[in-house]
N, C-alpha and C positions, 0 to 999 in steps of 0.2 A: 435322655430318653423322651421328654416332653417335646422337644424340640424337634426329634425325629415322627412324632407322631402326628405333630402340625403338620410338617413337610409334609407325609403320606397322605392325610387328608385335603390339603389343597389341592394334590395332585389329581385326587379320587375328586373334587370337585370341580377341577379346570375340565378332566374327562366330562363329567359328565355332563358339566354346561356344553362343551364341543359335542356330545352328540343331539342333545335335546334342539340344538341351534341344526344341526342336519336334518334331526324329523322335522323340525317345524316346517324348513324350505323344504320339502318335499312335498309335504301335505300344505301348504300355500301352493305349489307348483299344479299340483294334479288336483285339487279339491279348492279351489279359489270359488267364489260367488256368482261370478259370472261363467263359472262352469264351460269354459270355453278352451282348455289347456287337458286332454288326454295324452296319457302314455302311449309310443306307438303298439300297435294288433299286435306283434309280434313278440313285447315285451309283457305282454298281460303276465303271462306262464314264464315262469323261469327255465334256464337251459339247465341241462344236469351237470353236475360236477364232475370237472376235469384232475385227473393227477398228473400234473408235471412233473411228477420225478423218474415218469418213465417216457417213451416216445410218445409224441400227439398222434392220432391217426390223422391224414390227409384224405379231405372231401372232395368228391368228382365234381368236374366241371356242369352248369344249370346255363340252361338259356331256357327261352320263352319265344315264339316267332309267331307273330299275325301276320298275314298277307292276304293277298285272295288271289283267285284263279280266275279262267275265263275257259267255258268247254262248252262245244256247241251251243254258242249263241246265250247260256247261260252265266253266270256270277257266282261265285261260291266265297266267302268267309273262310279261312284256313287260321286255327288256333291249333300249337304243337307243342309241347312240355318234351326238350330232350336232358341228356345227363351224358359223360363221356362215360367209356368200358371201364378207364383207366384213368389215376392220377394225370401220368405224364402224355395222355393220349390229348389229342386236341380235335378230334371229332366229336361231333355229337351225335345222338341216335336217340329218335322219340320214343319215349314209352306208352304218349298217349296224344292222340290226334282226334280235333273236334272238325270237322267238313259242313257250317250251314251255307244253304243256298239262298243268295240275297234275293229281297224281293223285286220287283220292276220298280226303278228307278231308287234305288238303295243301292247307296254308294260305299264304299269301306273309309274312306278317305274323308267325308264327310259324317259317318259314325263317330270317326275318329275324334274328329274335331271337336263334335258335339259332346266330349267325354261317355261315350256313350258304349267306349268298348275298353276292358281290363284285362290284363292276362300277367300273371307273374307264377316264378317256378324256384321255388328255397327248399333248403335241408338244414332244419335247426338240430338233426340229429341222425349222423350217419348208420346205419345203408339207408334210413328212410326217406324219400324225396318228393316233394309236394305242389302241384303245379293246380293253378285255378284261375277263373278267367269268369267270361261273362259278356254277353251281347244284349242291349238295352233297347227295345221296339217299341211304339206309340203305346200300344195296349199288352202288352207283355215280356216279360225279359227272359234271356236263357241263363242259368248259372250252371258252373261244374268245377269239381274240381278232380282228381285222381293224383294216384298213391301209386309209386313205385315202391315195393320191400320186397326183401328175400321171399324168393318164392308163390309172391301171392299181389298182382297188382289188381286194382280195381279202379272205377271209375264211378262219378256219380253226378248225371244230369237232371236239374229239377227232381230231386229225389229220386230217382230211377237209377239202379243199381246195375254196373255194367261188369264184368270178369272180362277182367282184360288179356285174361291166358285163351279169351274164344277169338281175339282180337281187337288190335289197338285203333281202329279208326272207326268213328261215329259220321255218319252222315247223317245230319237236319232237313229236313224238307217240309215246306208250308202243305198241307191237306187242305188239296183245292174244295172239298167237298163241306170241310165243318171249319166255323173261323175258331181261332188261337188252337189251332191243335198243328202238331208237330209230328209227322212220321220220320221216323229212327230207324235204321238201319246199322246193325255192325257189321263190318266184315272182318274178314277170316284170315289177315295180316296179323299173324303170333309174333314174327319176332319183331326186331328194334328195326327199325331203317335208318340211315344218316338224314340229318336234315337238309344238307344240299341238297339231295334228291328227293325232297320230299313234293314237291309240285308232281313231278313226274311217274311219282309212286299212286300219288291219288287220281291225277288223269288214268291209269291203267285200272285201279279199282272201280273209278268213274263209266271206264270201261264197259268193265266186266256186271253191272247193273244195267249198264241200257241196253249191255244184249238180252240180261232174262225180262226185260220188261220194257213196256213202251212207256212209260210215265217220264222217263227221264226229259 
């Protein structure tokens, strides 16, 4: 009986040195002195718990696409968060489209380079899908990010609260008239569009602005 109660106890202390030796490397990992070693953004928050004793659901397809345009003699920045309809579908279709128009001689190519532009689009938790991005100016930056979920997507530029059931694409524009101010426009594109044709969706929008107005 003594002899079984040695056994259990070393055991209960091998345990517990193996995990005291795990906290330590942790907190040496992420809490060192030179403060120079973070968890990645994503891992702050933990995901919820999975039961594998029944089937996993399967997440839709996420991309993210920068580009820019060129429309009558202007320059435009195009930032798109799409998702596919379907598991096995292999299109994609944006739920939220950012349109700023670069200024004279702002180049995308060289934003780029500069680190100077972000854009990435994840679901840590299905149906909900999260896409955020960001363009970095001498004297000012744009950030957003938007939220596709059941029923209710939204958006949100430099704090400005967009419903994206009134429509998914934001057009940015410099206000010749006062500096660091931005005029915003959404238009009145409800549903998803594929992203192949997303150039061409916004040329048409782009469009349909310069006929009610001369500013374009």
């Amino acid at each position: 009986m003594m002899n079984r109660l040695i056994t259990v106890w070393t055991i209960l202390l091998v345990f517990v040195s193996f995990q005291s030796m795990g906290q330590k490397k942790d907190t040496d990992y992420f809490l060192e002195k030179d403060n120079i070693k973070h968890p990645e953004m994503g891992n702050i928050l933990p995901m919820q718990m999975f039961n594998f004793h029944v089937k996993p659901y399967e997440a839709l397809g996420t991309i993210n696409l920068v580009d820019s345009l060129a429309y009558k003699g202007k320059r435009f920045a195009i930032y798109s968060f799409g998702i596919t309809k379907a598991v096995d579908q292999k299109e994609y279709y944006s739920f939220f489209n950012v349109v700023i128009q670069l200024e004279t001689g702002e180049s995308l190519m060289e934003l780029a380079k500069a680190n100077k532009i972000f854009a990435a689009n994840v679901s840590r938790n299905h149906p909900y899908y999260f896409g955020q991005g960001t363009l970095i100016r001498n004297d000012y930056r744009v950030n957003f990010v938007a939220f596709t979920q059941p029923d209710n997507d939204i958006a949100i530029i430099n704090t400005k609260i967009y419903q994206l059931s009134q429509g998914r694409t934001i057009l940015l524009r410099q206000d010749d008239k006062h500096q660091f101010i931005l005029k915003d426009h959404q238009f009145s594109d409800k549903e998803m569009h594929a992203i192949k044709d997303l150039k061409g969706h916004i040329s048409i929008l782009l469009d349909k602005i310069a006929n009610d107005t001369s500013t374009m």
